[in-house]
N, C-alpha and C positions, 0 to 999 in steps of 0.2 A: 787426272783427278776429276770426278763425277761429282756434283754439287751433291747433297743428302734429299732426296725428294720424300716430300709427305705423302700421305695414302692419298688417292685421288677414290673419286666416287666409283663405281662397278657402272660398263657400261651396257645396258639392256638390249634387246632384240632392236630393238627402234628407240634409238635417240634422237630428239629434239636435232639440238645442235652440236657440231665440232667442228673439228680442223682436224684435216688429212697433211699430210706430209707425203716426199719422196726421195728416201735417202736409202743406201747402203753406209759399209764400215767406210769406205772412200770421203762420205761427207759427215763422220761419226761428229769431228769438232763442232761445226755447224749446228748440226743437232743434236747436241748437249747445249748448246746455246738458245737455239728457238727452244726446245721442251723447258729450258729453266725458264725462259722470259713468259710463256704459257701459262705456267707453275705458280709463277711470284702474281701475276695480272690477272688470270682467270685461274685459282686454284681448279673449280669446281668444271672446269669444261672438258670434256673428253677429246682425247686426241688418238688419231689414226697415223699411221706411218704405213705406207708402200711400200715394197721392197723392191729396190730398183733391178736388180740383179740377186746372184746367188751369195754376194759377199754379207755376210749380214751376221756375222758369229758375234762380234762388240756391238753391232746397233741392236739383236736381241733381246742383248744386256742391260743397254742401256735404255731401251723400251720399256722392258720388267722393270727397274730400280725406280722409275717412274709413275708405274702401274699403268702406261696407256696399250696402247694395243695393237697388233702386226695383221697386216689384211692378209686375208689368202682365198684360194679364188679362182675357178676357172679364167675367169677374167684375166687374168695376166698372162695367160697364155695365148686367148684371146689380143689383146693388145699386142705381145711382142709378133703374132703374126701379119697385124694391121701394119705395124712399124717396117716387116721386113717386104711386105709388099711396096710399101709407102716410098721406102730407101732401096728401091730394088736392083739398084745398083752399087750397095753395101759402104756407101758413103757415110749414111747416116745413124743413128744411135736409137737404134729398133725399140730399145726396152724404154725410151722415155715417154713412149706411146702409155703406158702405166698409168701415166697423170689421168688419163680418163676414167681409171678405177675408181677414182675420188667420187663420180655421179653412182655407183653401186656398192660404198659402205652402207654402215649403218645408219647414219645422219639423213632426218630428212631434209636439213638444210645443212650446207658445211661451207667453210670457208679452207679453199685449200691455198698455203700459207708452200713456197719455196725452202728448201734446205736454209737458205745461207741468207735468214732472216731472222730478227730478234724482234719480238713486240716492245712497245715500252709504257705502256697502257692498256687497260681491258679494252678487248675485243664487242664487247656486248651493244656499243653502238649503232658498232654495223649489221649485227645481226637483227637488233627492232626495226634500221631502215629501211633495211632488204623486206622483211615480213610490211611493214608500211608502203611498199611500194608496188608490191606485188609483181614484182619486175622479175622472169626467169635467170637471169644474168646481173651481175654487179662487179664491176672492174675498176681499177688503179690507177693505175698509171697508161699514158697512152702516148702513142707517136707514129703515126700511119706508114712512114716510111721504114722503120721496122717491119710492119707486117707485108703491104704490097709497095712490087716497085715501080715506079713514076711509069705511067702508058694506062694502054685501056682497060687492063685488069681492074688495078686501081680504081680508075673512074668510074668504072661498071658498079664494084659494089661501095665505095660514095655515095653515087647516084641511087641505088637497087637498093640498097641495104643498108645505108647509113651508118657503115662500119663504124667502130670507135677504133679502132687499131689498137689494142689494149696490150701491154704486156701481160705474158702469162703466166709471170712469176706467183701472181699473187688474183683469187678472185671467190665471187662467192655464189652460189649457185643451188641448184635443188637435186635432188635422189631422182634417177632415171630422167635427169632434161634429156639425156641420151643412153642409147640403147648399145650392146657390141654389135649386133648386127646393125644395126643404123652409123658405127663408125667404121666398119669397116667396108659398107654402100658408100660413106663420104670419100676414103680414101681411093675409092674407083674413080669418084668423080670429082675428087680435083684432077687430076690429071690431064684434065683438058686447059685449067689455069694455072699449073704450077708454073710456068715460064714468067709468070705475074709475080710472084711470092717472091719475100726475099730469105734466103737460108740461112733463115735463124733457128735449129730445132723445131720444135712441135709447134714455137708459135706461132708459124702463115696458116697452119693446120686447123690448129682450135680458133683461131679468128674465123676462118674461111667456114667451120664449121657452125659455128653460135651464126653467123652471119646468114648460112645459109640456110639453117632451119629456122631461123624466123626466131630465135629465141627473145622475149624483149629484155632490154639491156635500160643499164641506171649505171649511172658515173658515182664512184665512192665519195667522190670530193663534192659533189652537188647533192646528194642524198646525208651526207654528214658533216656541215659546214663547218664543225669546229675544231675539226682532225685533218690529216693529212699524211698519206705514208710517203716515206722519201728513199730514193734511191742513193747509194752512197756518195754518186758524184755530186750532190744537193748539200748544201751548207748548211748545218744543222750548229746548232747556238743552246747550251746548256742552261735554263733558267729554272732553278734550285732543284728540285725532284723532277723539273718535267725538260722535255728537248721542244726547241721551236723551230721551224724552217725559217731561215732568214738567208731566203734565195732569192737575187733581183730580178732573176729570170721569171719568177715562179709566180701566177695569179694567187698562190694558197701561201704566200713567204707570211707568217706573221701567226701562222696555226702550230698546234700543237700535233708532232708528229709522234702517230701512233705506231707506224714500223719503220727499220732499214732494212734495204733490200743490199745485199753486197751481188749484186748481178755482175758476173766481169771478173770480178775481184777473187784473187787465190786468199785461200786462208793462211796469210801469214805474219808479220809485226809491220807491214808495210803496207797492210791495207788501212782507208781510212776509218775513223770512229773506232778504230783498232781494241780504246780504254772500255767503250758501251762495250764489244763485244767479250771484253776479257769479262767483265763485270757478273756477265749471263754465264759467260763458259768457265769459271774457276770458283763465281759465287763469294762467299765470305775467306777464301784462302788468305793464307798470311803474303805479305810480300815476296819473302825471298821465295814462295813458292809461285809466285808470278814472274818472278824473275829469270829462276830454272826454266817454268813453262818455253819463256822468248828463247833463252838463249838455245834450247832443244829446238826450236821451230827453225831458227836463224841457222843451227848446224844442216836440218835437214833440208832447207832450202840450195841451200853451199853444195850439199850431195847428189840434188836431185837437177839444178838448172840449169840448162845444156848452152852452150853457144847461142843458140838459135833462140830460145826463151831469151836469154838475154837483150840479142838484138831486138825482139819486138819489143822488150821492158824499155829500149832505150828511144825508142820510134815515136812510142804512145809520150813518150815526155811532153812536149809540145803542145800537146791536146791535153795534158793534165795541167800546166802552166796556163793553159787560155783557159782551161774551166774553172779555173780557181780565181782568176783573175775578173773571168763574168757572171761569176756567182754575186763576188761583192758590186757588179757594177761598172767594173773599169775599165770592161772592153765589151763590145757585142759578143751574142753567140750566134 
């Protein structure tokens, strides 16, 4: 079931602002989820969707019913080549080099927003901040050891470049900060520090790369003090229409959070904030038809989760027991 979406505005050769996405049918739920939280928060904002792959027969559809709009574009073929140089030992997932298509929409400023995110407030904060700040670059969430790993790599741009080690799930940036030939000259030249990098996807990548062109960078959380986007393992606290971070860990626990990121997380009745996401992905449904929804999710989990799934489901327990437990407090992280 597809929420009913209103007309959205028509978007012009050169728009202001949007948000890009990067989904296929694989991450359809997801994205019936962010374009509804979009919808309901910034009726008026134009959205873009990448096509991750060639799967995309339902995300088309659900693009149209929408009225936002499908990139296309030498460029992605550009990217999936950067990608199989990058992985050129077929490890890695060529087409999510894509994400870079986000600097050659139509936006001249955009915020590109992850699949398997729901807003829960307008966006439009962070886009006067970024214009106030004048800053090439604006990013989220951060955790250095994600991007590089402990040694000199690291140090190097610490020291050099004052990396933020940002995740890349989510960020906000300008039309042409980079160029396909200028990413696919970066991907020559990491090569001399990927042994640094930790293999996380595209993110050692687009760090190494804002880092290494000098782009200037602004932290979301210092340029927008009253917001905060939260990652799903972050304890989030329902007060009346809005969500607050009340994470002990957290210098921002006490703001009103503007996204969750489900990074990690399979879309299924077992992920957390599970009721936020139903809320975005079924819209005004009646119950029993939230009910159908789980119980189809719960069969096709049973169908699809192999031995192997299992045993890391049961591995990560430990680490979701201590996160939950120093979230409130009760134990270090």
């Amino acid at each position: 079931m597809v929420p009913v979406a209103a007309s959205s505005p028509k978007m012009s050769t050169h728009t202001a602002t949007g948000v890009v996405c990067l989904a296929n049918d694989r991450m359809l739920e997801h994205l019936i989820a962010l374009c509804s939280s979009l919808r309901k928060h910034d009726p008026d904002l134009s959205v873009t969707v990448l096509p991750f792959d060639d799967r995309l027969d339902s995300t088309r559809a659900v693009v149209a019913d929408f009225g936002y709009t499908m990139f296309d574009g030498p460029s992605l073929a550009e990217m999936d080549a950067a990608g199989s140089r990058y992985w050129a030992d077929g490890t890695g997932m060529p087409h999510i080099m894509r994400k870079f298509c986000a600097f050659w929409t139509a936006y001249q400023t955009f915020l590109f927003l992850d699949a398997d995110i729901v807003v829960l407030c307008s966006l439009q904060p962070y886009f006067d901040a970024f214009e106030r700040s004048k800053a090439d670059f604006m990013y989220f969430a951060t955790d250095v050891a994600n991007v590089y790993l402990p040694g000199p790599v690291r140090e190097r741009f610490v020291r050099d470049y004052a990396t933020a080690g940002f995740n890349s799930g989510a960020f906000l940036s300008r039309r042409d900060a980079f160029s396909p030939p200028q990413v696919a000259r970066l991907v020559d030249e990491s090569a001399s520090v990927r042994s640094g990098f930790v293999d996380n996807l595209e993110q050692s990548f687009l760090n190494f790369s804002v880092d290494t062109a000098r782009l200037s960078k602004v932290n979301a959380s210092d340029a927008v003090r009253e917001l905060v986007g939260a990652g799903a393992l972050m304890r989030i606290r329902r007060d009346g229409e809005a969500f607050r971070l009340a994470d002990a860990r957290m210098a921002e626990s006490g703001r009103d959070v503007s996204m969750i990121h489900w990074a990690g997380y399979r879309c299924s009745p077992f992920m957390p904030y599970r009721g936020v996401f139903l809320d975005y992905r079924l819209g005004d449904a009646p119950r029993f038809a939230r009910v159908r929804f789980e119980l189809s999710a719960v069969m096709r989990i049973v169908r699809e989760t192999t031995l192997r799934q299992t045993y890391h489901i049961l591995r990560r327990t430990p680490f979701h027991v201590k996160n939950f437990l120093a979230a409130r407090g009760y134990v270090s992280w």
